[in-house]
DONUFI-625202 format. One record per atom (N, C-alpha, C, O): residue in three letters; x, y, z. Coordinates in steps of 0.2 Angstrom, whole numbers, plus 5000, padded with zeros to 4 digits. Layout:
N
AlaXYZ ...
//
This chain:
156
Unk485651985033 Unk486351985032 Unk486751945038 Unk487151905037 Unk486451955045 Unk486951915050 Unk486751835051 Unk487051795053 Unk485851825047 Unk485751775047 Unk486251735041 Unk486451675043 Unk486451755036 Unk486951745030 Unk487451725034 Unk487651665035 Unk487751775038 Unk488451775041 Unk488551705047 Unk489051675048 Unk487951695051 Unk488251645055 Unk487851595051 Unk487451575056 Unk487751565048 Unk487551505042 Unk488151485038 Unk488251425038 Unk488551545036 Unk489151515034 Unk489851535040 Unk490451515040 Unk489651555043 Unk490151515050 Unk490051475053 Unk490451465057 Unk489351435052 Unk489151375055 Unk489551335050 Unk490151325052 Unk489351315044 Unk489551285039 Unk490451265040 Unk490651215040 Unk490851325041 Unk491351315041 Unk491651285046 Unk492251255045 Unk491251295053 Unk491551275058 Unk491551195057 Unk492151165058 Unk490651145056 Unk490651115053 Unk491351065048 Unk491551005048 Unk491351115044 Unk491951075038 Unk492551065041 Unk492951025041 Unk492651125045 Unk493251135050 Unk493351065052 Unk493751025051 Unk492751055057 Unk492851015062 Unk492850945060 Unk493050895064 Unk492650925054 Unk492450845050 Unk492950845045 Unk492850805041 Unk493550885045 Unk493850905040 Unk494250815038 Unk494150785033 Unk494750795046 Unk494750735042 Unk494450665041 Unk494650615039 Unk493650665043 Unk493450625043 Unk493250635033 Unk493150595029 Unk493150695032 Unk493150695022 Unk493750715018 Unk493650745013 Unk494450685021 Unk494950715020 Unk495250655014 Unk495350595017 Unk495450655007 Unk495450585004 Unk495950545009 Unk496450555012 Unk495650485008 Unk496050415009 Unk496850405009 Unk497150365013 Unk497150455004 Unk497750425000 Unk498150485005 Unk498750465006 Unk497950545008 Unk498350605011 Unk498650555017 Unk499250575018 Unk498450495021 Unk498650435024 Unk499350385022 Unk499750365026 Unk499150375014 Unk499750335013 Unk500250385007 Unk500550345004 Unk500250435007 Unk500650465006 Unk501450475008 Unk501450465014 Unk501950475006 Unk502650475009 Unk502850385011 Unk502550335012 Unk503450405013 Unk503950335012 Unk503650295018 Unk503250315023 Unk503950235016 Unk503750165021 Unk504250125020 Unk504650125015 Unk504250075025 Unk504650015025 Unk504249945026 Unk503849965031 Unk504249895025 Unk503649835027 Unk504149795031 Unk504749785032 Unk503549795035 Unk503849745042 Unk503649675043 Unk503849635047 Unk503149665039 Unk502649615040 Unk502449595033 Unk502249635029 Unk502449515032 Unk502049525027 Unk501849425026 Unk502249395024 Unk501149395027 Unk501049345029 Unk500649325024 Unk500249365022 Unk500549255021 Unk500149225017 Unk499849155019 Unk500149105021 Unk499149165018 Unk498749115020 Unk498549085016 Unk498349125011 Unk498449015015 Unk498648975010 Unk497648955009 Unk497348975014 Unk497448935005 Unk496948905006 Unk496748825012 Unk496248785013 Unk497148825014 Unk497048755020 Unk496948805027 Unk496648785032 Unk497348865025 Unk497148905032 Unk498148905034 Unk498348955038 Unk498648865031 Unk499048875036 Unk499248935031 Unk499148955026 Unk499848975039 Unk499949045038 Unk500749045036 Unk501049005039 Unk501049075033 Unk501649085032 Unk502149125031 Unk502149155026 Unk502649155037 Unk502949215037 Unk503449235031 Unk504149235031 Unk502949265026 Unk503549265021 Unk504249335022 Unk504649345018 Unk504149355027 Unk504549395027 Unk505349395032 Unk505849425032 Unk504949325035 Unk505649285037 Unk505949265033 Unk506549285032 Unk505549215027 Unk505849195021 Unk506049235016 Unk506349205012 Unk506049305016 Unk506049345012 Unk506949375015 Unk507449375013 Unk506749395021 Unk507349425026 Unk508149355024 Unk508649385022 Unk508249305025 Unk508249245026 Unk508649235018 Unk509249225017 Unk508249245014 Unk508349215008 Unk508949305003 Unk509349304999 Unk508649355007 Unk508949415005 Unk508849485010 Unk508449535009 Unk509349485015 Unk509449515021 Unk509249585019 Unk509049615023 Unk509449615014 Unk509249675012 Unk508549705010 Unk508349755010 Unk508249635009 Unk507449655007 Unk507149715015 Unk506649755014 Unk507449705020 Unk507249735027 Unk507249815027 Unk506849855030 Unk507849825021 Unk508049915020 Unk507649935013 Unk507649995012 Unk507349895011 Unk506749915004 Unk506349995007 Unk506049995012 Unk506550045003 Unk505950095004 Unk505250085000 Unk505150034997 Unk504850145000 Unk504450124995 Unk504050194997 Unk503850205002 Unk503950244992 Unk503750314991 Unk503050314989 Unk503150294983 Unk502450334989 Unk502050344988 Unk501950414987 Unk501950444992 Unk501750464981 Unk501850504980 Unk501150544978 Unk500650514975 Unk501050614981 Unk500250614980 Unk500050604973 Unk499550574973 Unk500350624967 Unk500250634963 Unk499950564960 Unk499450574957 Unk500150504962 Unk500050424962 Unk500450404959 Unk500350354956 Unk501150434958 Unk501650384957 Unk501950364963 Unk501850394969 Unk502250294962 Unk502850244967 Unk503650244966 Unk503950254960 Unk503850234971 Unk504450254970 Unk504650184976 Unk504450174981 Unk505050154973 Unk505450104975 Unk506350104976 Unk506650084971 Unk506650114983 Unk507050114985 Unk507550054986 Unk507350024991 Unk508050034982 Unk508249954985 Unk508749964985 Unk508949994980 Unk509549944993 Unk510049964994 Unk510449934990 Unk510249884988 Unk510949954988 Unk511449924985 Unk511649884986 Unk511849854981 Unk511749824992 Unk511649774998 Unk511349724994 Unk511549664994 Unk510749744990 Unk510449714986 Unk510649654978 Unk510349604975 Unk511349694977 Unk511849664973 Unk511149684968 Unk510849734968 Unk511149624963 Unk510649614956 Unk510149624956 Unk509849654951 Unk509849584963 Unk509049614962 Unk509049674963 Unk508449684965 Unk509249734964 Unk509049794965 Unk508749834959 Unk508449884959 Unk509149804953 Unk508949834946 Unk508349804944 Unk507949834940 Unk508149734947 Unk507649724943 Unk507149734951 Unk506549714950 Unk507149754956 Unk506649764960 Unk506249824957 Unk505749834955 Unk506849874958 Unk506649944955 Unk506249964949 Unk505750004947 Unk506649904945 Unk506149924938 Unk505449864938 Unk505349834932 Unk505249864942 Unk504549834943 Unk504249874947 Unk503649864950 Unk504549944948 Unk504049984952 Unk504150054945 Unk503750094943 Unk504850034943 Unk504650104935 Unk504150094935 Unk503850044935 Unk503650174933 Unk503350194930 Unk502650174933 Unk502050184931 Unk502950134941 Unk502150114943 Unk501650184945 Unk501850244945 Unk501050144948 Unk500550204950 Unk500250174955 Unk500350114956 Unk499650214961 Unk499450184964 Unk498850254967 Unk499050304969 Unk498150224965 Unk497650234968 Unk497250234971 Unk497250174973 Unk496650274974 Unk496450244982 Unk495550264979 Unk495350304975 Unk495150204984 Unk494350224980 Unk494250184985 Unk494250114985 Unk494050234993 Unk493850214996 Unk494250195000 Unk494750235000 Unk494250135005 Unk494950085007 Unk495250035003 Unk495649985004 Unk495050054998 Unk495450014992 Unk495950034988 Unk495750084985 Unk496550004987 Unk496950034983 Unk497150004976 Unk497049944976 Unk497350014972 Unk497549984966 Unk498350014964 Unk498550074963 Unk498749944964 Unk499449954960 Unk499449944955 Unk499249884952 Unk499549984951 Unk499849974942 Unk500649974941 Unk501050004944 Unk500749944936 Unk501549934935 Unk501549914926 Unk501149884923 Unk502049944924 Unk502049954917 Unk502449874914 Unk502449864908 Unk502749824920 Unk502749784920 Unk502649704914 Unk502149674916 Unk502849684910 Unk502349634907 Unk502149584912 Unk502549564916 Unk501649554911 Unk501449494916 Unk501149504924 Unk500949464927 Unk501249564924 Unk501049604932 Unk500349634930 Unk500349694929 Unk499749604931 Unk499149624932 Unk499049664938 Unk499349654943 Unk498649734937 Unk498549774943 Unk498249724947 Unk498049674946 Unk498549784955 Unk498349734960 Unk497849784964 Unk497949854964 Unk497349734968 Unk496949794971 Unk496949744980 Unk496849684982 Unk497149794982 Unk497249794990 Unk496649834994 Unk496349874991 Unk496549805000 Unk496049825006 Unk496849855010 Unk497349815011 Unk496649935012 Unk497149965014 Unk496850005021 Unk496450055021 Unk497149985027 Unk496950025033 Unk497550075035 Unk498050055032 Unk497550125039 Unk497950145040 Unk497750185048 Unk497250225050 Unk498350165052 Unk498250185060 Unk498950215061 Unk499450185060 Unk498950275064 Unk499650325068 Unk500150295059 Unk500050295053 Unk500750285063 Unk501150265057 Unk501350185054 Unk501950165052 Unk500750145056 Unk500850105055 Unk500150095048 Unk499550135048 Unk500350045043 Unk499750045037 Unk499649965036 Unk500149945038 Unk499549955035 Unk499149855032 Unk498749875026 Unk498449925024 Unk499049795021 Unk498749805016 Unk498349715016 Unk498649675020 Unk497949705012 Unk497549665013 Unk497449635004 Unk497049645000 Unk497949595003 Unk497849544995 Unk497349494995 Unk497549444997 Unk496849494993 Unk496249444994 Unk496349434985 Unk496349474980 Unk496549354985 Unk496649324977 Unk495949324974 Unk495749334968 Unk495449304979 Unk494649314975 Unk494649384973 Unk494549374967 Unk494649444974 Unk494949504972 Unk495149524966 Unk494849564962 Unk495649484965 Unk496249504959 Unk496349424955 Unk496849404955 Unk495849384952 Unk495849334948 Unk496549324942 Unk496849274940 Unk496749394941 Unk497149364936 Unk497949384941 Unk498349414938 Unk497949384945 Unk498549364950 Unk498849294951 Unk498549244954 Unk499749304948 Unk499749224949 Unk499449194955 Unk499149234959 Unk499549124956 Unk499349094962 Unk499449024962 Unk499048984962 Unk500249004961 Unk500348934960 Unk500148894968 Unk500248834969 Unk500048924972 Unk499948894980 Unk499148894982 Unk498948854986 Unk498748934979 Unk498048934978 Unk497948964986 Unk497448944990 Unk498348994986 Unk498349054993 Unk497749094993 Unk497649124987 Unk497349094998 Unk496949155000 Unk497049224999 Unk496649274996 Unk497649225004 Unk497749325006 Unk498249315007 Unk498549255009 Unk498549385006 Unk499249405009 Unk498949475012 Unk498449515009 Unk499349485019 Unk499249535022 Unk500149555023 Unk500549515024 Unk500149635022 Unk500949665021 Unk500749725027 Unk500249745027 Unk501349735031 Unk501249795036 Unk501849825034 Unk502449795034 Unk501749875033 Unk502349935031 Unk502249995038 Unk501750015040 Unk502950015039 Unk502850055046 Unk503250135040 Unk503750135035 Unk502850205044 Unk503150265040 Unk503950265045 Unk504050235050 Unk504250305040 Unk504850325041 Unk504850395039 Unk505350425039 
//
C-alpha cells in the first residue's frame, strides 16, 4: 500500500513537473495576435519587406486582429479604416480553421481558390513566427517563384 502510494506520487510529481513540456502546441497560439513582421524570399535569395508594402499600400493592415480559438476556429478582426477590404479580408477568414501537428500548423479556409496552408510555427513569450516554405504547399499560388515567407505576429 505505501509502496502504491508513493509510485503514484512519484508519477504525479513527474507529470506535474514535465506538464508543459507535453502540454499541446496550440494552448501557445491560442488567443489574439497582431503581425508585425512579415518577409518574402524570393528564389534568387532577395528578401522583401511585405509588410512595409503592405502598411504603405493600406495603413490599416497594421490594426488587423486575428483570434485563434481553441476550438480551431479563426477569427479575423479588420478596422473600419479598412474602407472595402474589410468585407472581403473578413470573409477569407469565414469559416476558416486552424490546426497544429507538432510545430506545424495548417490553415483551412472555405474560400474558393485558397488551398490549405501548412506553416512551420514557433512560439517564444508573446511573440510567434510562422514559417511559409512554397516546397511545403505545392498548390500555393506562386507567380514570384518565392521560397518562403516568414510572418511575426506579437499577443495582444
Amino acid at each position: 500500500m505505501v509502496r502504491s502510494f508513493i509510485f503514484i506520487t512519484l508519477l504525479t510529481l513527474i507529470g506535474t513537473a514535465f506538464r508543459p513540456a507535453f502540454s499541446p502546441a496550440f494552448d501557445n497560439v491560442t488567443g489574439t495576435w497582431k503581425r508585425t513582421a512579415m518577409t518574402l524570399v524570393e528564389a534568387t535569395g532577395k528578401t522583401t519587406d511585405m509588410m512595409a508594402l503592405m502598411n504603405q499600400s493600406m495603413p490599416c493592415s497594421k490594426d488587423i486582429t486575428y483570434t485563434f480559438l481553441s476550438d480551431g476556429q479563426m477569427k479575423t478582426v479588420v478596422p473600419d479604416a479598412c474602407g472595402a477590404m474589410k468585407k472581403t479580408i473578413e470573409d477569407m477568414s469565414t469559416n476558416g480553421h486552424w490546426s497544429m501537428s507538432g510545430q506545424k500548423m495548417t490553415v483551412t479556409t472555405t474560400m474558393k481558390g485558397i488551398p490549405p496552408a501548412t506553416y512551420d510555427v514557433s512560439v517564444q513569450g508573446n511573440s510567434m513566427t510562422w514559417v511559409f516554405n512554397f516546397t511545403d504547399n505545392p498548390q500555393a499560388p506562386n507567380p514570384t517563384k518565392a521560397k518562403r515567407m516568414t510572418l511575426v505576429y506579437q499577443r495582444i
